[in-house]
N, CA and C of each residue as an Amber inpcrd file, in Angstrom:
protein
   306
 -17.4240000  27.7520000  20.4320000 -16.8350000  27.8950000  19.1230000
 -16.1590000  26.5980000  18.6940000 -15.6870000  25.7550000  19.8780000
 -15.0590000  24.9180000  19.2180000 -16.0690000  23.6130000  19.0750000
 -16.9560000  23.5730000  19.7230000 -18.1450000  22.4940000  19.4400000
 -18.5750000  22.9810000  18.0610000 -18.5080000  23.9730000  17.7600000
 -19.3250000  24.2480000  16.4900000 -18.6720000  23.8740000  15.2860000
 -16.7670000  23.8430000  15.1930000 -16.1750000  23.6880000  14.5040000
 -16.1530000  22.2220000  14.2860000 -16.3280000  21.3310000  15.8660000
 -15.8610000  20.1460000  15.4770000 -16.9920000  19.3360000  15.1580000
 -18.8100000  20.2850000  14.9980000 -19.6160000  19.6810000  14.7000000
 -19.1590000  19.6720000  13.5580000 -19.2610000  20.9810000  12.4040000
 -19.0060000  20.9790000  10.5570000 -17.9560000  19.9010000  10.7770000
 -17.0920000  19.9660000  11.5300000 -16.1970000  19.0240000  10.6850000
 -16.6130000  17.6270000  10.7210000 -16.9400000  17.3150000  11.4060000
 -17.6820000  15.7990000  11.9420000 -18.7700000  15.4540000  10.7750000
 -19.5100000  16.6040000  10.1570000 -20.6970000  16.8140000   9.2010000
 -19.6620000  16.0890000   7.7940000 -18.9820000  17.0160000   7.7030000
 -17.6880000  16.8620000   6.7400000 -17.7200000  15.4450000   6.2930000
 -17.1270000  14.5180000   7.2070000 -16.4660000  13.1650000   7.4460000
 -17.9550000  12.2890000   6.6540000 -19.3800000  12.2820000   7.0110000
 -20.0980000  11.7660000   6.7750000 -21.0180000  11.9430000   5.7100000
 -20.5090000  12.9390000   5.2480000 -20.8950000  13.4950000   3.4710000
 -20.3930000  13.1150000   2.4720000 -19.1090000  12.9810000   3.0120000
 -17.7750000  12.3670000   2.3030000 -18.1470000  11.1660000   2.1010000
 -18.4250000  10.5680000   3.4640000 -18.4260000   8.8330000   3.1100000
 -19.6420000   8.3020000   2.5520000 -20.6900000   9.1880000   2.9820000
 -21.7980000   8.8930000   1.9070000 -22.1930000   9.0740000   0.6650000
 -21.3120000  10.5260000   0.2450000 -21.3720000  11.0850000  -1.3760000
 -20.7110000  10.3140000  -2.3860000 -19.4470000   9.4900000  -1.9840000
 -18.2670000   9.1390000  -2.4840000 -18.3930000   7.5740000  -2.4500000
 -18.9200000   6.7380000  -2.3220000 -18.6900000   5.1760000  -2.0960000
 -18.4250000   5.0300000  -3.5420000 -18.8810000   5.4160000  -4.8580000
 -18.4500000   4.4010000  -5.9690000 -16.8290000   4.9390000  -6.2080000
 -16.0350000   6.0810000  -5.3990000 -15.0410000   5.9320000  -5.8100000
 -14.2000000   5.3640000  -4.6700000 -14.8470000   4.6670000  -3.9200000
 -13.7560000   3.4230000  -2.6260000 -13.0170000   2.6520000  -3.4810000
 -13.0390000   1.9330000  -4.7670000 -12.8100000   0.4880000  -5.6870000
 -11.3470000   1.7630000  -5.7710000 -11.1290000   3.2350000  -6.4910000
 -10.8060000   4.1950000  -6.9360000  -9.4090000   4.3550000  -5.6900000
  -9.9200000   4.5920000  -5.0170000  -9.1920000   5.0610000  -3.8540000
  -9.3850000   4.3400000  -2.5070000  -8.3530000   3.1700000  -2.4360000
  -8.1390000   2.2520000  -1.5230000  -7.2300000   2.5330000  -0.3490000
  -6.1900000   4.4900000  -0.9410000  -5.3300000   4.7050000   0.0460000
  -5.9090000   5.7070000   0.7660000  -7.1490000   6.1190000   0.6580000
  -8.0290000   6.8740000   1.1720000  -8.5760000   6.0610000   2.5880000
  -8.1130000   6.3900000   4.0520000  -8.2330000   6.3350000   5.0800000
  -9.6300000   6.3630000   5.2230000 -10.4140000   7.2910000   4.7490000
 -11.8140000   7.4340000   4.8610000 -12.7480000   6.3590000   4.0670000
 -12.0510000   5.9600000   2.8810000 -12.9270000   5.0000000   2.4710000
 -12.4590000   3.3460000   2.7520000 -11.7070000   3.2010000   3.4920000
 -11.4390000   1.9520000   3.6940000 -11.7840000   1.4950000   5.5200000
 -12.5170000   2.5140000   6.3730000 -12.6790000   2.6740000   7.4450000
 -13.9720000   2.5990000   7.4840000 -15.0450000   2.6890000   6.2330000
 -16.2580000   2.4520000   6.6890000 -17.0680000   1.5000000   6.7990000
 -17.5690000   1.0660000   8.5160000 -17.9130000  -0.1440000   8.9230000
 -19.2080000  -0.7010000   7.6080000 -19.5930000  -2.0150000   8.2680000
 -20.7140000  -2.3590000   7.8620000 -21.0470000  -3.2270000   9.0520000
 -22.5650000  -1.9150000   9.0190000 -23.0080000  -2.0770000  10.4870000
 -24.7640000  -3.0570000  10.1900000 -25.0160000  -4.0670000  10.8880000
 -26.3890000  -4.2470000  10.7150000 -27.4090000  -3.8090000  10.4740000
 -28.6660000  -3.6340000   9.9370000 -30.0770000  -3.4290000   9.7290000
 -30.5740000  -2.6550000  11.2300000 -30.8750000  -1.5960000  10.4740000
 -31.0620000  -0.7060000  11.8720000 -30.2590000   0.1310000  12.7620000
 -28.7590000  -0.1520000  12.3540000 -27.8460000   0.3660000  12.8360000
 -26.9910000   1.0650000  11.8430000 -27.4720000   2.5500000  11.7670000
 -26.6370000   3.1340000  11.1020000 -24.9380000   3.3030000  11.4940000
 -24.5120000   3.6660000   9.9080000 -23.2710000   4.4240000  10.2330000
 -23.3010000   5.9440000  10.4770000 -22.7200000   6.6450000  11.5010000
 -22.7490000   7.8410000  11.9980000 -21.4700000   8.0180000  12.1700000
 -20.8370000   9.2950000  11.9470000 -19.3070000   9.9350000  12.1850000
 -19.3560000  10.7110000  13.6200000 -18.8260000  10.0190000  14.3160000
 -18.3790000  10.5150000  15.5470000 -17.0910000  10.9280000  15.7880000
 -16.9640000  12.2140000  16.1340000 -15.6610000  13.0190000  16.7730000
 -15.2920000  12.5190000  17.7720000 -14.2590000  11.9140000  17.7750000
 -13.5030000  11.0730000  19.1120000 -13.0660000  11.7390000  19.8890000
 -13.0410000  13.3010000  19.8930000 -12.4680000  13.8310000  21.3360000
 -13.9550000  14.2980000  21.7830000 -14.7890000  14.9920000  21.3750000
 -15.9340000  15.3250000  22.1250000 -16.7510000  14.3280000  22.2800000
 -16.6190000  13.0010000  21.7870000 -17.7710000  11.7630000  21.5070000
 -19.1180000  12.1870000  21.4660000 -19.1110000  12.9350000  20.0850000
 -20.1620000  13.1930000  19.7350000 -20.6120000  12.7810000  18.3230000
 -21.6560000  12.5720000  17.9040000 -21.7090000  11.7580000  16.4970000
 -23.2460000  12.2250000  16.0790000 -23.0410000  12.3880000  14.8690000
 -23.8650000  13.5740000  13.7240000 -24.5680000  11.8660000  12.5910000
 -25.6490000  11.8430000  12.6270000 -26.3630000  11.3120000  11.3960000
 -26.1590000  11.6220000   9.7580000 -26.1300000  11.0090000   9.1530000
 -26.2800000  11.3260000   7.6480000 -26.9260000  12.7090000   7.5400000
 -27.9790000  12.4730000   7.3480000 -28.7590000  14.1340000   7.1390000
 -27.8350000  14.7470000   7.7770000 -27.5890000  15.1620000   9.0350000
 -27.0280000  16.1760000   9.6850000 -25.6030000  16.2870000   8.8300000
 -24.8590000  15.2920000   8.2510000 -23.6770000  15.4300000   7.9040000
 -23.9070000  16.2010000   6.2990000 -24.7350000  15.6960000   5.7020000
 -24.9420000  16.2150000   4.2250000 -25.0620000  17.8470000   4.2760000
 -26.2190000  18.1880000   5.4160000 -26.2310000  19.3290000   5.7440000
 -25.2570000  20.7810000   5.9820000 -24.6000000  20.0000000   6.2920000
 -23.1730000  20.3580000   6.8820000 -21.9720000  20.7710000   5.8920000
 -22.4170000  19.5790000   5.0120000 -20.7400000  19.6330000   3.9050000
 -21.4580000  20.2310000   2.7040000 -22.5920000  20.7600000   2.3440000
 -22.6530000  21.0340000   0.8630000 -21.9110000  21.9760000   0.5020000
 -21.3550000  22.0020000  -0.5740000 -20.3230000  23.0160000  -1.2620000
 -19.0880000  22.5650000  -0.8800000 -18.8250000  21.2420000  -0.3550000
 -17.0690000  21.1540000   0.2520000 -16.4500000  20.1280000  -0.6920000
 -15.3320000  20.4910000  -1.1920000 -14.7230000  19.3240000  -1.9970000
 -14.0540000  18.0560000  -1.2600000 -14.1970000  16.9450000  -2.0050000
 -13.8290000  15.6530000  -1.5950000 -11.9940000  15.8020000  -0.7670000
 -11.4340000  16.9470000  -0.9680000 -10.3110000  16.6420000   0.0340000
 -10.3930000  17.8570000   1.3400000 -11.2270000  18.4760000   0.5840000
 -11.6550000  19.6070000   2.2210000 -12.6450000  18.5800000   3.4190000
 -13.2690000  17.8410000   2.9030000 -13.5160000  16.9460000   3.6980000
 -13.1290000  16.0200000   4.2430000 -11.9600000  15.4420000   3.6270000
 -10.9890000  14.3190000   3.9580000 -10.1420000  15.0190000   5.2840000
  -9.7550000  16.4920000   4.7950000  -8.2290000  17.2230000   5.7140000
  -9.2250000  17.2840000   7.0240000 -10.8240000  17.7590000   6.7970000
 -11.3510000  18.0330000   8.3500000 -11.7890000  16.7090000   9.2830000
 -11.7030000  15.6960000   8.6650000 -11.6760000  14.5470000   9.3080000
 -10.7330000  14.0160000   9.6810000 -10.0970000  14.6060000   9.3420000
  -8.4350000  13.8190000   9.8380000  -8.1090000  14.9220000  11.2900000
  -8.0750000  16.1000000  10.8050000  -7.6640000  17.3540000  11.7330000
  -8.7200000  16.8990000  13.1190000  -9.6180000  16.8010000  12.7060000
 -10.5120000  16.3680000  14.1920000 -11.3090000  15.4560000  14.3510000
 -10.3780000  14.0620000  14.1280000  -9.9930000  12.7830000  14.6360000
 -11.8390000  12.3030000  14.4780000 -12.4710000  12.4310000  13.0250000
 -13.9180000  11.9740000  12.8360000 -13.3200000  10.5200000  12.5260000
 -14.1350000   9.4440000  13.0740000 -13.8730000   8.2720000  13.4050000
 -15.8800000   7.5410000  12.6200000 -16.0460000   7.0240000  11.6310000
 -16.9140000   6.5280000  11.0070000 -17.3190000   5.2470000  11.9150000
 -18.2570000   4.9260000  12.6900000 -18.5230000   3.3850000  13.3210000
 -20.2610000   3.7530000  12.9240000 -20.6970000   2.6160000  13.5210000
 -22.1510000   1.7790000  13.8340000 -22.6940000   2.7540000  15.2460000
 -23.7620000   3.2650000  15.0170000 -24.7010000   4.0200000  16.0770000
 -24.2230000   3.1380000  17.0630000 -24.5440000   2.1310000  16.9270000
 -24.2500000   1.3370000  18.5500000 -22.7640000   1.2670000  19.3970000
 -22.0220000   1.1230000  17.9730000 -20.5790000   1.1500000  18.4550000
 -20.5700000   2.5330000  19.4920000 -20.5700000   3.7010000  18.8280000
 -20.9730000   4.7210000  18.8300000 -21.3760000   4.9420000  20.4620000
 -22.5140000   4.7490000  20.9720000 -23.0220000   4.8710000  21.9210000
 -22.1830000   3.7970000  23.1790000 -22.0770000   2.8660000  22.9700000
 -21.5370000   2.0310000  23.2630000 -19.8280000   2.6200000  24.0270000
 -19.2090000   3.4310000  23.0820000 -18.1140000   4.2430000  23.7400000
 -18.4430000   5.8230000  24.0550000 -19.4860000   5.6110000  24.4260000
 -20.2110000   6.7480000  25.3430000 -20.4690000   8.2010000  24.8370000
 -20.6360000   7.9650000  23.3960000 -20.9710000   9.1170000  21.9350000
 -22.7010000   9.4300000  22.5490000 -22.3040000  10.5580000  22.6220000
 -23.9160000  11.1470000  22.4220000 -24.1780000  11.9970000  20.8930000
 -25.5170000  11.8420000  20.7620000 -26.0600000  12.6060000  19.3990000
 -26.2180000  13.7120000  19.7200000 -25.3880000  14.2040000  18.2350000
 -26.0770000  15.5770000  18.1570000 -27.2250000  15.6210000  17.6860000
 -27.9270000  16.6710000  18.8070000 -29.3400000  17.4340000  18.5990000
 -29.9390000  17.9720000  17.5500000 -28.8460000  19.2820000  17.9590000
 -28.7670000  20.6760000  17.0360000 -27.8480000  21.0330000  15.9050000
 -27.9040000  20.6630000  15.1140000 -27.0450000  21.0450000  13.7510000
 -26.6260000  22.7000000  14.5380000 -25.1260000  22.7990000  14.2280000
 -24.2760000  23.9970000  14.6800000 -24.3520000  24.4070000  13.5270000
């Protein structure tokens, strides 16, 4: 139950940061939009949950958040510590992918 919660929420974090970029210029005190890397060619950005180090793709995240408003997604990224890096970063601090959309 709680992998499942901290998948949506992890989904959350990366819907957000992908739905929302033209309002970053907008909202500079927004934690979420001033945290997202820029990662090289080939290396996506993926939202990884820093306590399970697990990290959800775009698709998987869009999937996840439709119907959620821009601060229901902000509060579940904060509540369970979704951390925006580079696939590699990502793997690199020992993040595995999710598979299976919960």
């Amino acid at each position: 139950m709680k992998r499942i919660a901290a998948m949506l929420l992890l989904a959350l974090g990366m819907l957000a940061a992908n739905v929302l970029p033209s309002a970053a210029d907008s909202m500079q005190s927004s934690s979420m939009m001033t945290t997202m890397p820029k990662c090289a060619a080939g290396d996506p950005v993926v939202g990884m949950n820093m306590m399970t180090k697990m990290y959800m793709t775009h698709d998987q995240m869009k999937a996840k958040m439709a119907g959620m408003t821009q601060s229901q997604m902000q509060a579940a990224m904060t509540k369970n510590h979704v951390k925006m890096m580079c696939q590699s970063q990502a793997k690199a601090m020992g993040g595995k992918m999710m598979t299976k959309p919960m």
